[in-house]
PDB file as gemmi writes it, atoms N, CA and C in Angstrom:
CRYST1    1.000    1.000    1.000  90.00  90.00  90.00 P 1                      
ATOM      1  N   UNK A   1     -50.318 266.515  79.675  1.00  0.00           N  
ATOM      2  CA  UNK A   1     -51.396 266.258  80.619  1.00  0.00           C  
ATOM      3  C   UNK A   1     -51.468 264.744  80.869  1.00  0.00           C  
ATOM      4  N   UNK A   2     -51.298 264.125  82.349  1.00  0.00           N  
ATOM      5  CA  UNK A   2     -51.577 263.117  82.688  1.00  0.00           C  
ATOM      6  C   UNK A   2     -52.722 262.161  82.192  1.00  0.00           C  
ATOM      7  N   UNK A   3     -52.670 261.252  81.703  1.00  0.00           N  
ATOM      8  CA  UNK A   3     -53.893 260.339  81.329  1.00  0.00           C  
ATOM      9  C   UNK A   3     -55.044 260.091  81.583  1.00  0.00           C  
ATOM     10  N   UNK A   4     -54.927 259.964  83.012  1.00  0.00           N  
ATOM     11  CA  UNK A   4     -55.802 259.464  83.804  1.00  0.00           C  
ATOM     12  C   UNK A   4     -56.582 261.595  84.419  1.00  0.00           C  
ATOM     13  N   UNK A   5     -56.011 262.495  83.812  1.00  0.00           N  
ATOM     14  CA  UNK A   5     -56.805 263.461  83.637  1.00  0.00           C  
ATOM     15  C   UNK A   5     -58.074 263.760  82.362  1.00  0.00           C  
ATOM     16  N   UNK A   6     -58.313 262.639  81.803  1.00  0.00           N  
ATOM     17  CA  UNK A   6     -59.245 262.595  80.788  1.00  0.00           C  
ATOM     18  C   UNK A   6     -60.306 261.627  81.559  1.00  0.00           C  
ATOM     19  N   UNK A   7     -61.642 262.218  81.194  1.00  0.00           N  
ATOM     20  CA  UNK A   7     -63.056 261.346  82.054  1.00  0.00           C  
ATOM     21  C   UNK A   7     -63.286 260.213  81.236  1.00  0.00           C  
ATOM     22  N   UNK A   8     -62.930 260.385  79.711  1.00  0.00           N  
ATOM     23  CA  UNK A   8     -63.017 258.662  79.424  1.00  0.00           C  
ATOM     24  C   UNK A   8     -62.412 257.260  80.190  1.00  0.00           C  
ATOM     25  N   UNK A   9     -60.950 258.135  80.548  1.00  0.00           N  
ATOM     26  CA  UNK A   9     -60.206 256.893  80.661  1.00  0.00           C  
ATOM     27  C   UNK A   9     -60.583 256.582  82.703  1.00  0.00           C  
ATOM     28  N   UNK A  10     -61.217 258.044  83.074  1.00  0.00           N  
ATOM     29  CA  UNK A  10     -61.628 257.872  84.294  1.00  0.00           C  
ATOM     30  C   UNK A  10     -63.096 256.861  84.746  1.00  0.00           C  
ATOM     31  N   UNK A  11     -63.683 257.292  83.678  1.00  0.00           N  
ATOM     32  CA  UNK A  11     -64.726 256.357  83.576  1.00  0.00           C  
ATOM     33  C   UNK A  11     -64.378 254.512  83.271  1.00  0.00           C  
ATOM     34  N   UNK A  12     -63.201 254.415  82.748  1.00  0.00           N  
ATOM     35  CA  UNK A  12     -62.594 253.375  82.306  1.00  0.00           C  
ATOM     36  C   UNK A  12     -62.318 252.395  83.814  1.00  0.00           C  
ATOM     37  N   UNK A  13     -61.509 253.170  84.074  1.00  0.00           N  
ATOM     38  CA  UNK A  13     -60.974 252.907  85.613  1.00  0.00           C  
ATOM     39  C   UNK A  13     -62.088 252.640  86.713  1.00  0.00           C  
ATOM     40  N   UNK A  14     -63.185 253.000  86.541  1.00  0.00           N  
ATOM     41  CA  UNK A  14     -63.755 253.160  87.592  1.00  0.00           C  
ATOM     42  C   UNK A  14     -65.008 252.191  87.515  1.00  0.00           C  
ATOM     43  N   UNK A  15     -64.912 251.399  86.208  1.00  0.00           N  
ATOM     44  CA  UNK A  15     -65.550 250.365  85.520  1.00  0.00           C  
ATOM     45  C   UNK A  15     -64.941 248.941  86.066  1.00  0.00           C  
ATOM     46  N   UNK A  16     -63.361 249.470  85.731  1.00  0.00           N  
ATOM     47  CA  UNK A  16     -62.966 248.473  85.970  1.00  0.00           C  
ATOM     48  C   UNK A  16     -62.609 248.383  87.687  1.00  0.00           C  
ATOM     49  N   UNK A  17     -62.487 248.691  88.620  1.00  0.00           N  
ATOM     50  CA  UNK A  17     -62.718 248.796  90.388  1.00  0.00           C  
ATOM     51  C   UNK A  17     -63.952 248.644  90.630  1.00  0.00           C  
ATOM     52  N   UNK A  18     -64.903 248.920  89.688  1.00  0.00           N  
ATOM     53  CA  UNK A  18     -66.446 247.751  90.139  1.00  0.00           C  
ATOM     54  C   UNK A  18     -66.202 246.448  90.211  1.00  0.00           C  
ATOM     55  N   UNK A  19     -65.528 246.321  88.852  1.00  0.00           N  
ATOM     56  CA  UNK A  19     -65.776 244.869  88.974  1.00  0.00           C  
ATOM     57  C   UNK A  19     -65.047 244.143  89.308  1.00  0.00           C  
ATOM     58  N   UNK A  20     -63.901 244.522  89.912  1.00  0.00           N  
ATOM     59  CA  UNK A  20     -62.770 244.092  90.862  1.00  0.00           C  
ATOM     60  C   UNK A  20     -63.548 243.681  92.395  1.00  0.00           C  
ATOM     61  N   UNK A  21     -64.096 244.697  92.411  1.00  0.00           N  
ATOM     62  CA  UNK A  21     -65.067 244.756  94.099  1.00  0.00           C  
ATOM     63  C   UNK A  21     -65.678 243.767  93.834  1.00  0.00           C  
ATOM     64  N   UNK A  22     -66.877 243.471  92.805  1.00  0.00           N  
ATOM     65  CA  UNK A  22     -67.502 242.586  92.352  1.00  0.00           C  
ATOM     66  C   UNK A  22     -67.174 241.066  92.644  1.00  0.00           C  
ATOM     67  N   UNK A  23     -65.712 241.307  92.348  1.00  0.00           N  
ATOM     68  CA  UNK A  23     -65.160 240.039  92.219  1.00  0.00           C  
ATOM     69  C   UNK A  23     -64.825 239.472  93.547  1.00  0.00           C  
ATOM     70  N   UNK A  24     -64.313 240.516  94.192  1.00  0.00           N  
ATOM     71  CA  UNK A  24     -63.485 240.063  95.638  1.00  0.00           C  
ATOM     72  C   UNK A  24     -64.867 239.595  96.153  1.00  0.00           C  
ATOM     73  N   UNK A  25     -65.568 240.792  96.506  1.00  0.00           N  
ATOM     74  CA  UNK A  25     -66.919 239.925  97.508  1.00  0.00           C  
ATOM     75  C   UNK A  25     -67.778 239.127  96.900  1.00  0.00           C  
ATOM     76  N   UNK A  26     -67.702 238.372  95.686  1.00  0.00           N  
ATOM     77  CA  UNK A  26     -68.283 236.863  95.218  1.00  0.00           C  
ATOM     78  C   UNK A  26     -67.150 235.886  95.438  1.00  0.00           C  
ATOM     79  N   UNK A  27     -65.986 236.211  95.757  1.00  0.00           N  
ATOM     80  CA  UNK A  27     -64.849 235.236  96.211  1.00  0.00           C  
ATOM     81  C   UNK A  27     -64.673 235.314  97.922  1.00  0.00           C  
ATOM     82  N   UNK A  28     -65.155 236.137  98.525  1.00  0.00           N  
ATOM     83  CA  UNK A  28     -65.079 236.322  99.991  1.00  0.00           C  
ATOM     84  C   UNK A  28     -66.390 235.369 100.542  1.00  0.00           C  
ATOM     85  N   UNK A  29     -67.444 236.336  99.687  1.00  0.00           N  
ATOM     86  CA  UNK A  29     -69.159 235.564  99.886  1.00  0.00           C  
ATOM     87  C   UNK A  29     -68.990 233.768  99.751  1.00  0.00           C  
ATOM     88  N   UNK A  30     -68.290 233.532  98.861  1.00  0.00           N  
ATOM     89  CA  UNK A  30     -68.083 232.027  98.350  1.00  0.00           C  
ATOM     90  C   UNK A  30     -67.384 231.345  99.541  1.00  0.00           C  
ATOM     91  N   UNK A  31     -66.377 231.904 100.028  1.00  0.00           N  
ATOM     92  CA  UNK A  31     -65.513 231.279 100.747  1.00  0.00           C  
ATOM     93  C   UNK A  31     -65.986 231.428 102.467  1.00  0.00           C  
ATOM     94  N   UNK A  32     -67.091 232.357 102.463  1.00  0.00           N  
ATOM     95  CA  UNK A  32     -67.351 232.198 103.932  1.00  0.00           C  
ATOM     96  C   UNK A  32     -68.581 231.290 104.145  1.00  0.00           C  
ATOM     97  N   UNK A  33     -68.972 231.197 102.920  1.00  0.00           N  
ATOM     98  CA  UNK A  33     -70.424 230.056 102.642  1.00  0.00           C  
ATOM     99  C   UNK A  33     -69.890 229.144 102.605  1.00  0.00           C  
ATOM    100  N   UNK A  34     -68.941 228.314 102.002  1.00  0.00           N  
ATOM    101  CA  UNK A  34     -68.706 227.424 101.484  1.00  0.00           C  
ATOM    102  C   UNK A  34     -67.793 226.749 103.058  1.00  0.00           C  
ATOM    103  N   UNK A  35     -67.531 227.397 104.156  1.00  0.00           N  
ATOM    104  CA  UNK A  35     -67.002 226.971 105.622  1.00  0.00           C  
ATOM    105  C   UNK A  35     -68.250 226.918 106.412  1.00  0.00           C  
ATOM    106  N   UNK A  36     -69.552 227.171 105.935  1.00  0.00           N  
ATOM    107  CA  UNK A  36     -70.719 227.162 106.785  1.00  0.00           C  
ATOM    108  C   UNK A  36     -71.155 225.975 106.257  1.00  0.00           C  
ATOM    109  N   UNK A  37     -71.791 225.846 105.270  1.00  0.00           N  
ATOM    110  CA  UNK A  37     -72.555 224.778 104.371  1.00  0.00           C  
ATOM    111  C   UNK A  37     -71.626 224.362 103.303  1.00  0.00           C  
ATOM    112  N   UNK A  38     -72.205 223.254 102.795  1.00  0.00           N  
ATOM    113  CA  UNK A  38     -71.540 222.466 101.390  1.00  0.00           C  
ATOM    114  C   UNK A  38     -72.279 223.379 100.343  1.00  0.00           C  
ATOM    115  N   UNK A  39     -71.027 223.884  99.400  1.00  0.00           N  
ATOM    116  CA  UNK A  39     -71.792 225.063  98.242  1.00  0.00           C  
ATOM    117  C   UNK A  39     -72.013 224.190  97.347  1.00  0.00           C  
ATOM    118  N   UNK A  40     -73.368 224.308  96.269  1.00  0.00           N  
ATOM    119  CA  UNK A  40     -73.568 224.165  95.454  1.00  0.00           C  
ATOM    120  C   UNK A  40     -72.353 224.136  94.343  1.00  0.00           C  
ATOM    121  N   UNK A  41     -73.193 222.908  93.375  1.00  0.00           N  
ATOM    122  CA  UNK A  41     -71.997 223.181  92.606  1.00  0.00           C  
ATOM    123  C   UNK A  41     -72.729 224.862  91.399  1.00  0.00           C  
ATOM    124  N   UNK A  42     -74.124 224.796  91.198  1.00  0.00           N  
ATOM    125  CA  UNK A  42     -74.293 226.100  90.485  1.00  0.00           C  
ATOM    126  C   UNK A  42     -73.558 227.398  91.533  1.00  0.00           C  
ATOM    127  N   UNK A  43     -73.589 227.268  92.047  1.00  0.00           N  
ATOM    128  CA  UNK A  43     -72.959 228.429  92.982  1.00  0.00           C  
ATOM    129  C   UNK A  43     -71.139 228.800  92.528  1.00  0.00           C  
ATOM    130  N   UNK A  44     -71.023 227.390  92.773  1.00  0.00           N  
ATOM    131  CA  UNK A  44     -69.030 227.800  92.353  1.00  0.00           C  
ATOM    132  C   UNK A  44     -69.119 227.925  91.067  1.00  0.00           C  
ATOM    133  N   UNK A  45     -69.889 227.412  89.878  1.00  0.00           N  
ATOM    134  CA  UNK A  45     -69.905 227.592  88.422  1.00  0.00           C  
ATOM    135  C   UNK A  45     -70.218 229.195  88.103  1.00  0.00           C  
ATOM    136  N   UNK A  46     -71.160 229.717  89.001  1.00  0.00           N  
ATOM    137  CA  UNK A  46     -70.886 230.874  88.979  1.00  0.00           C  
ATOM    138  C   UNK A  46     -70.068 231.915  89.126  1.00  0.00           C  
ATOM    139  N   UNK A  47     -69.613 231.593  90.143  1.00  0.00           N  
ATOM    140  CA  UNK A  47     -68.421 232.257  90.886  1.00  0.00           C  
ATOM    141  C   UNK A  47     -67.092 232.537  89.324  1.00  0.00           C  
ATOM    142  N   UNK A  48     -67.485 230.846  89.150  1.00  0.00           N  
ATOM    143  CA  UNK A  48     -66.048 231.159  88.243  1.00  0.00           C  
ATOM    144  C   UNK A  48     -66.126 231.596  87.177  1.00  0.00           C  
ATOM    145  N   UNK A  49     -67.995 231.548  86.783  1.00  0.00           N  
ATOM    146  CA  UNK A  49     -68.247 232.102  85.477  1.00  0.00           C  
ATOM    147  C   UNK A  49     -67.719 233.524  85.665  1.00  0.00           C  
ATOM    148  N   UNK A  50     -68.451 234.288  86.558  1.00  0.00           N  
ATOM    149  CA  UNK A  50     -68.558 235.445  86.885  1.00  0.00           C  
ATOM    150  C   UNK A  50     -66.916 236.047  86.915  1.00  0.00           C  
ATOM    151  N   UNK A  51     -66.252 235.806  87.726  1.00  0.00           N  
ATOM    152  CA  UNK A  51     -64.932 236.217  87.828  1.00  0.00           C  
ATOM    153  C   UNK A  51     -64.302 236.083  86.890  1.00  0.00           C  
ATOM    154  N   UNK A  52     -63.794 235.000  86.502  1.00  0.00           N  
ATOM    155  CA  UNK A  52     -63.578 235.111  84.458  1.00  0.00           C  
ATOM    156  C   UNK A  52     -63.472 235.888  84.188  1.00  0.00           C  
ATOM    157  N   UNK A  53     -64.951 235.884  83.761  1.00  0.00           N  
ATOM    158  CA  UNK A  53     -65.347 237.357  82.672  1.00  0.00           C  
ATOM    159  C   UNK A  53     -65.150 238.565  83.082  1.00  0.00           C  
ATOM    160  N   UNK A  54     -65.264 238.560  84.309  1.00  0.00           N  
ATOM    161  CA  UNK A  54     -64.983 240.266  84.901  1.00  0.00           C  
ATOM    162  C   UNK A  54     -63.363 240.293  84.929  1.00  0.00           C  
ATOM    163  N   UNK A  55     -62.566 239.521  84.754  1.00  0.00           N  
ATOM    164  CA  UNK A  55     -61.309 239.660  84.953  1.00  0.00           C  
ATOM    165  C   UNK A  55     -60.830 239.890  83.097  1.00  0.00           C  
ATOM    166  N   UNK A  56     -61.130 239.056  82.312  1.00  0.00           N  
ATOM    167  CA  UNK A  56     -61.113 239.374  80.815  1.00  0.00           C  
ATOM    168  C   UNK A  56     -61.378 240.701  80.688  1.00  0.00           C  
ATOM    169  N   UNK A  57     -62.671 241.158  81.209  1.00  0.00           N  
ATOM    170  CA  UNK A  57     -63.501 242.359  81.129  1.00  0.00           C  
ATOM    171  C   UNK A  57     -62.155 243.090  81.133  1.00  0.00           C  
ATOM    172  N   UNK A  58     -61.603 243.363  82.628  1.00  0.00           N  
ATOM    173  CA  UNK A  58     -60.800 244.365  83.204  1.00  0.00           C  
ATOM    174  C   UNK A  58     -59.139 244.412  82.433  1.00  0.00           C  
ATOM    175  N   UNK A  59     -58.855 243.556  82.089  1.00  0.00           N  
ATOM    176  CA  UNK A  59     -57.293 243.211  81.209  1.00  0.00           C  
ATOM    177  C   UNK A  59     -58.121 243.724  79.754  1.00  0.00           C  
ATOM    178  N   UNK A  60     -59.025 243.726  78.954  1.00  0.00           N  
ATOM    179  CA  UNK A  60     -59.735 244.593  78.126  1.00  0.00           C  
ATOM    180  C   UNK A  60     -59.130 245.800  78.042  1.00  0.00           C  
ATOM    181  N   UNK A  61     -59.809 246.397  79.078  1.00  0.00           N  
ATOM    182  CA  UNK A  61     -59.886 248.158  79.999  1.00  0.00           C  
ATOM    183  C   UNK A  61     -58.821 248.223  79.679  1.00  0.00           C  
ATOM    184  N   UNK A  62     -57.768 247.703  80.184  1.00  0.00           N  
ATOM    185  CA  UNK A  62     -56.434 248.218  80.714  1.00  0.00           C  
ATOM    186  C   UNK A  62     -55.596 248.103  78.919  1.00  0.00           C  
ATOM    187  N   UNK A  63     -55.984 247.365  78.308  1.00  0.00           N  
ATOM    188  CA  UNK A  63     -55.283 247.226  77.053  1.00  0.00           C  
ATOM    189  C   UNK A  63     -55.826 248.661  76.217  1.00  0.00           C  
ATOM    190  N   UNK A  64     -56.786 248.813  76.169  1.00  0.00           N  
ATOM    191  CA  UNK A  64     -57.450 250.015  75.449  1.00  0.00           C  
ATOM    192  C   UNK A  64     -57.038 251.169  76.142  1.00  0.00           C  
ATOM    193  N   UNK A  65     -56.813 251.379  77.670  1.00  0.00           N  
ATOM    194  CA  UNK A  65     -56.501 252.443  77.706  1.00  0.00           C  
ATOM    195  C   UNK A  65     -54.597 252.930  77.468  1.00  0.00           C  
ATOM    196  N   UNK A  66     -53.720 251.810  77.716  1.00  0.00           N  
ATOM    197  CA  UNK A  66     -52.751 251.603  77.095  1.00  0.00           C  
ATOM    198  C   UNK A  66     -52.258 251.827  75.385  1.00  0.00           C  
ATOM    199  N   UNK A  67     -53.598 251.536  74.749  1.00  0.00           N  
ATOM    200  CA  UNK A  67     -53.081 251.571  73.436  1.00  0.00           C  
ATOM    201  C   UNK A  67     -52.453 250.652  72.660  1.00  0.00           C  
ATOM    202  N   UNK A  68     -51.361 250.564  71.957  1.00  0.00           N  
ATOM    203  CA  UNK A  68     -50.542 249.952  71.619  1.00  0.00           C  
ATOM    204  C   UNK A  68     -50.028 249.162  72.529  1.00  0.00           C  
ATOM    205  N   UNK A  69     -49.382 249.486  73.440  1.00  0.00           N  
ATOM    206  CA  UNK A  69     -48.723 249.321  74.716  1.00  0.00           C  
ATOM    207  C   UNK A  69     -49.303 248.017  74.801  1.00  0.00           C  
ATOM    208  N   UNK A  70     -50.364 247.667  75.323  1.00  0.00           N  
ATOM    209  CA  UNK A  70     -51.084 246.791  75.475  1.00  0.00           C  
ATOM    210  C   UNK A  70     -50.637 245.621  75.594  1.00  0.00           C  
ATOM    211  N   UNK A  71     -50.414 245.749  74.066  1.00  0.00           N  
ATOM    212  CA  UNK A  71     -50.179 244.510  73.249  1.00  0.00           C  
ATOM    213  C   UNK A  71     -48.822 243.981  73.531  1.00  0.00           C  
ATOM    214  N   UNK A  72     -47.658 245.110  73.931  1.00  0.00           N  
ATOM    215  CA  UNK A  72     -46.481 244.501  73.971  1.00  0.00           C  
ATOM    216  C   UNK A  72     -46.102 243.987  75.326  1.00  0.00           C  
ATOM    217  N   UNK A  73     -45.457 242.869  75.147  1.00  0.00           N  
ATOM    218  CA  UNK A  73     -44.884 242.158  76.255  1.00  0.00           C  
ATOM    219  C   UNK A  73     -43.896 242.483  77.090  1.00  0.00           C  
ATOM    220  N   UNK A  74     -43.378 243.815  77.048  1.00  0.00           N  
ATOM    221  CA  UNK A  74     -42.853 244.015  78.165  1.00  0.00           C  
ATOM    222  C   UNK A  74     -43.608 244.835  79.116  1.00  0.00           C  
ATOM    223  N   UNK A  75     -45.150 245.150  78.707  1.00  0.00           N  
ATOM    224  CA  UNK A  75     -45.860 245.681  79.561  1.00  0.00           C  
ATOM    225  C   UNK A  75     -46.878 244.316  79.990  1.00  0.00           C  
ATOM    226  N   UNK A  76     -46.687 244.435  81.882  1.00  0.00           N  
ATOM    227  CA  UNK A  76     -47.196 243.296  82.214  1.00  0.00           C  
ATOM    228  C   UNK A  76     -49.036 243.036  81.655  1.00  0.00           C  
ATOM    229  N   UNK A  77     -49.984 244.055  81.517  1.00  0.00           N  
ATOM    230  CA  UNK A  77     -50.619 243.832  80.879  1.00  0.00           C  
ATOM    231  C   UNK A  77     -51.363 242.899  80.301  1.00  0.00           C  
ATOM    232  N   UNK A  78     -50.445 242.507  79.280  1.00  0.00           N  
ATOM    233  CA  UNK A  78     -50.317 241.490  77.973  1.00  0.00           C  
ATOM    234  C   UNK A  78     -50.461 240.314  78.409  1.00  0.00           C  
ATOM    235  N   UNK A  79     -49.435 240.158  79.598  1.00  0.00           N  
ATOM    236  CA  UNK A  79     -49.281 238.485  80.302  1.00  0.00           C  
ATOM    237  C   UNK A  79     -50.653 238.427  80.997  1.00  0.00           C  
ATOM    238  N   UNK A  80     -51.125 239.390  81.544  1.00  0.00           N  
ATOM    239  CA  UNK A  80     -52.759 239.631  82.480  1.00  0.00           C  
ATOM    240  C   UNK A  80     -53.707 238.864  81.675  1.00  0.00           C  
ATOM    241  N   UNK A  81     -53.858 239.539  80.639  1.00  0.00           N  
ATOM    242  CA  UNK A  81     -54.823 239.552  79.525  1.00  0.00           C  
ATOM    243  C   UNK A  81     -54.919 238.151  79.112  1.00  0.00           C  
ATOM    244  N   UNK A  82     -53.621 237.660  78.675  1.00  0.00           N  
ATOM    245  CA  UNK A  82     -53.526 236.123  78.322  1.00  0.00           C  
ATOM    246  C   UNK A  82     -54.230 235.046  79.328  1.00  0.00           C  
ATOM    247  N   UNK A  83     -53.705 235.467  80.512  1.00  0.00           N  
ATOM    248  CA  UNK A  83     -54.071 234.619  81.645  1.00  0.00           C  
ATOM    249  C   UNK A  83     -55.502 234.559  82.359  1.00  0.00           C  
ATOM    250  N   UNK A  84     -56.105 236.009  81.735  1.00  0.00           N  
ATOM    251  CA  UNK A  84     -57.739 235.927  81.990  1.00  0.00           C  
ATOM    252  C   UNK A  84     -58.578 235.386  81.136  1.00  0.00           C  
ATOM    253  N   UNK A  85     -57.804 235.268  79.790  1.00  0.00           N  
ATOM    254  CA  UNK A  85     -58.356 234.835  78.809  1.00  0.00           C  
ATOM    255  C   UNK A  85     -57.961 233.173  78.969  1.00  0.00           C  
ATOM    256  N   UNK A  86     -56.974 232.397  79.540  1.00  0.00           N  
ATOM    257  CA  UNK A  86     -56.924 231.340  79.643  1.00  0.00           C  
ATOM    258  C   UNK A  86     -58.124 230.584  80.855  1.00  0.00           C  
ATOM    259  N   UNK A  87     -58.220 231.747  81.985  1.00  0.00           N  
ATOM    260  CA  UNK A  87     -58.871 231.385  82.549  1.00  0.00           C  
ATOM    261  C   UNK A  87     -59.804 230.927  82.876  1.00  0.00           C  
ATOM    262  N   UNK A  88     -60.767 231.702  81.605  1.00  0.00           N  
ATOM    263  CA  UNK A  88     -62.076 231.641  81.248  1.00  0.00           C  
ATOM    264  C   UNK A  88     -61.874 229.760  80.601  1.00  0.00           C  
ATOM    265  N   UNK A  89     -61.190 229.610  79.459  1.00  0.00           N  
ATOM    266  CA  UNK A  89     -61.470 228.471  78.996  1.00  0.00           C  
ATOM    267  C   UNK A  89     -60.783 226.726  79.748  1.00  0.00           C  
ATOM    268  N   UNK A  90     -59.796 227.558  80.806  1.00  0.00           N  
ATOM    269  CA  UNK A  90     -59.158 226.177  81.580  1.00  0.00           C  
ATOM    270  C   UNK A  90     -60.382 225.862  82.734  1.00  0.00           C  
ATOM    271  N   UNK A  91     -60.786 224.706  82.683  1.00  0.00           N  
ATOM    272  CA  UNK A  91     -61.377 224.107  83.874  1.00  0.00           C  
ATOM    273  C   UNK A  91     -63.213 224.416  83.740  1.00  0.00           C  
ATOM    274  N   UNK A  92     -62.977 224.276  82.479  1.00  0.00           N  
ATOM    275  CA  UNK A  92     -64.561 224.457  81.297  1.00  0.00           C  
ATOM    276  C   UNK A  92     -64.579 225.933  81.100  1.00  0.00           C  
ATOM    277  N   UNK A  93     -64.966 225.883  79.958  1.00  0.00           N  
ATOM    278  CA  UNK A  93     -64.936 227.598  79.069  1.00  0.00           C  
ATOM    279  C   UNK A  93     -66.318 228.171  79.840  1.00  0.00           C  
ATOM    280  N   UNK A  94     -67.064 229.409  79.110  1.00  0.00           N  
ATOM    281  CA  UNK A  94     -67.992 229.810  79.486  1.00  0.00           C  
ATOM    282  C   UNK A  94     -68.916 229.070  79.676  1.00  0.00           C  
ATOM    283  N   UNK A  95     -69.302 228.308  77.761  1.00  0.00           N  
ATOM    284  CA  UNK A  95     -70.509 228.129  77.551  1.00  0.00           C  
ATOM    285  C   UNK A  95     -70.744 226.564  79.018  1.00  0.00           C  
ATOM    286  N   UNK A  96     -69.559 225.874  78.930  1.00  0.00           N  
ATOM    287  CA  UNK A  96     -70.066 224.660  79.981  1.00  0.00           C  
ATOM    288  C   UNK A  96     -70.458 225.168  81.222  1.00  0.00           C  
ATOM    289  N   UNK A  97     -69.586 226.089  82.013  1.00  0.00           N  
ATOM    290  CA  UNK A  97     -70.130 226.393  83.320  1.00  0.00           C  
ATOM    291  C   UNK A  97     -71.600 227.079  82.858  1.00  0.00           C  
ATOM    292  N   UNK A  98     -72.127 227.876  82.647  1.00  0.00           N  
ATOM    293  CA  UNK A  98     -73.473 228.077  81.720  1.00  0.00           C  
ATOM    294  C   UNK A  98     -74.324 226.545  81.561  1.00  0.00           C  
ATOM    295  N   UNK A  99     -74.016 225.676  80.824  1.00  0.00           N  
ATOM    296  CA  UNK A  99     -74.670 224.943  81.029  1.00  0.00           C  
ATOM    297  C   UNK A  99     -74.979 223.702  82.149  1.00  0.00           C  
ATOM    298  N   UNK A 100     -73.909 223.976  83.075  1.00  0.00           N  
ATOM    299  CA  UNK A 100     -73.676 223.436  84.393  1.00  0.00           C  
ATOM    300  C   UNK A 100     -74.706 223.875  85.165  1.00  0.00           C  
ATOM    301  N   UNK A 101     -74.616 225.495  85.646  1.00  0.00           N  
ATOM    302  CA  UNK A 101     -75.720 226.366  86.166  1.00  0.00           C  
ATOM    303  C   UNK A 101     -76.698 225.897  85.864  1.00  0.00           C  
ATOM    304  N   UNK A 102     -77.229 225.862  84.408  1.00  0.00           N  
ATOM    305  CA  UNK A 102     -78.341 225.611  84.109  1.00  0.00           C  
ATOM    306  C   UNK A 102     -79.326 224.449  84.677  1.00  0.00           C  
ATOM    307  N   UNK A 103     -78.491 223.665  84.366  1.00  0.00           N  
ATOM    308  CA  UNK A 103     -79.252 222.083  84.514  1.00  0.00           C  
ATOM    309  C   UNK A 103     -79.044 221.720  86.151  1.00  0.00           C  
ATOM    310  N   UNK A 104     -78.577 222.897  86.646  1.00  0.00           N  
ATOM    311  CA  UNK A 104     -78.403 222.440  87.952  1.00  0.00           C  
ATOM    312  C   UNK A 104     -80.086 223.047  88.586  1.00  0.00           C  
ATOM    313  N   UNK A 105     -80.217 224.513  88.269  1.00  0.00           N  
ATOM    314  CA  UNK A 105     -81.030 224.802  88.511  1.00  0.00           C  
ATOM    315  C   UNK A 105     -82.410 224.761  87.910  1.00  0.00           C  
ATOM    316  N   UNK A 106     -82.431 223.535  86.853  1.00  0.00           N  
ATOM    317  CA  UNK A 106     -83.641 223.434  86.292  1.00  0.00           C  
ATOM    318  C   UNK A 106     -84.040 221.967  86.958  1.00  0.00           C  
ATOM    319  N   UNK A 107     -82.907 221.109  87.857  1.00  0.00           N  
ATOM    320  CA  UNK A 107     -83.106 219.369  88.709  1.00  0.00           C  
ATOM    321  C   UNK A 107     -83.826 219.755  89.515  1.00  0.00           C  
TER     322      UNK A 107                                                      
END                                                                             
């Protein structure tokens, strides 16, 4: 029986295409604002907070429902996972964009 015939791993999938959507239209929303007006900088700290994590989130998903697999490098996966996880910490980790937001919106 096919994999993706089990409702866990359907529920999995369908977690992770939220937050794919999620992602595209806070990167579409960003980019059609940001040709109208000058964006905030809490605005892009978000953006990148947000996408990050939903992208870690989703290379997560995909490792767990893989299994083992996951982990190995000839499943592209692995390289995903690394690179969402780099993502988050290249060009300030969580906690700075967090505290970027913050103090932006507390001036």
């Amino acid at each position: 029986q096919p994999i993706c015939n089990f409702q866990l791993i359907q529920r999995r999938l369908a977690r992770m295409y939220g937050l794919l959507c999620n992602m595209r239209n806070f990167v579409f929303a960003d980019f059609l604002a940001g040709r109208k007006v000058r964006m905030s900088t809490a605005d892009i700290c978000a953006g990148k907070l947000y996408c990050c994590e939903a992208a870690t989130q989703i290379t997560m998903e995909a490792i767990h429902i893989l299994g083992g697999n996951g982990y190995m490098e000839e499943y592209e996966v692995e390289r995903l996972a690394r690179d969402a996880k780099l993502m988050e910490l290249g060009g300030g980790t969580t906690e700075i964009q967090e505290l970027t937001i913050a103090r932006h919106l507390i001036a």
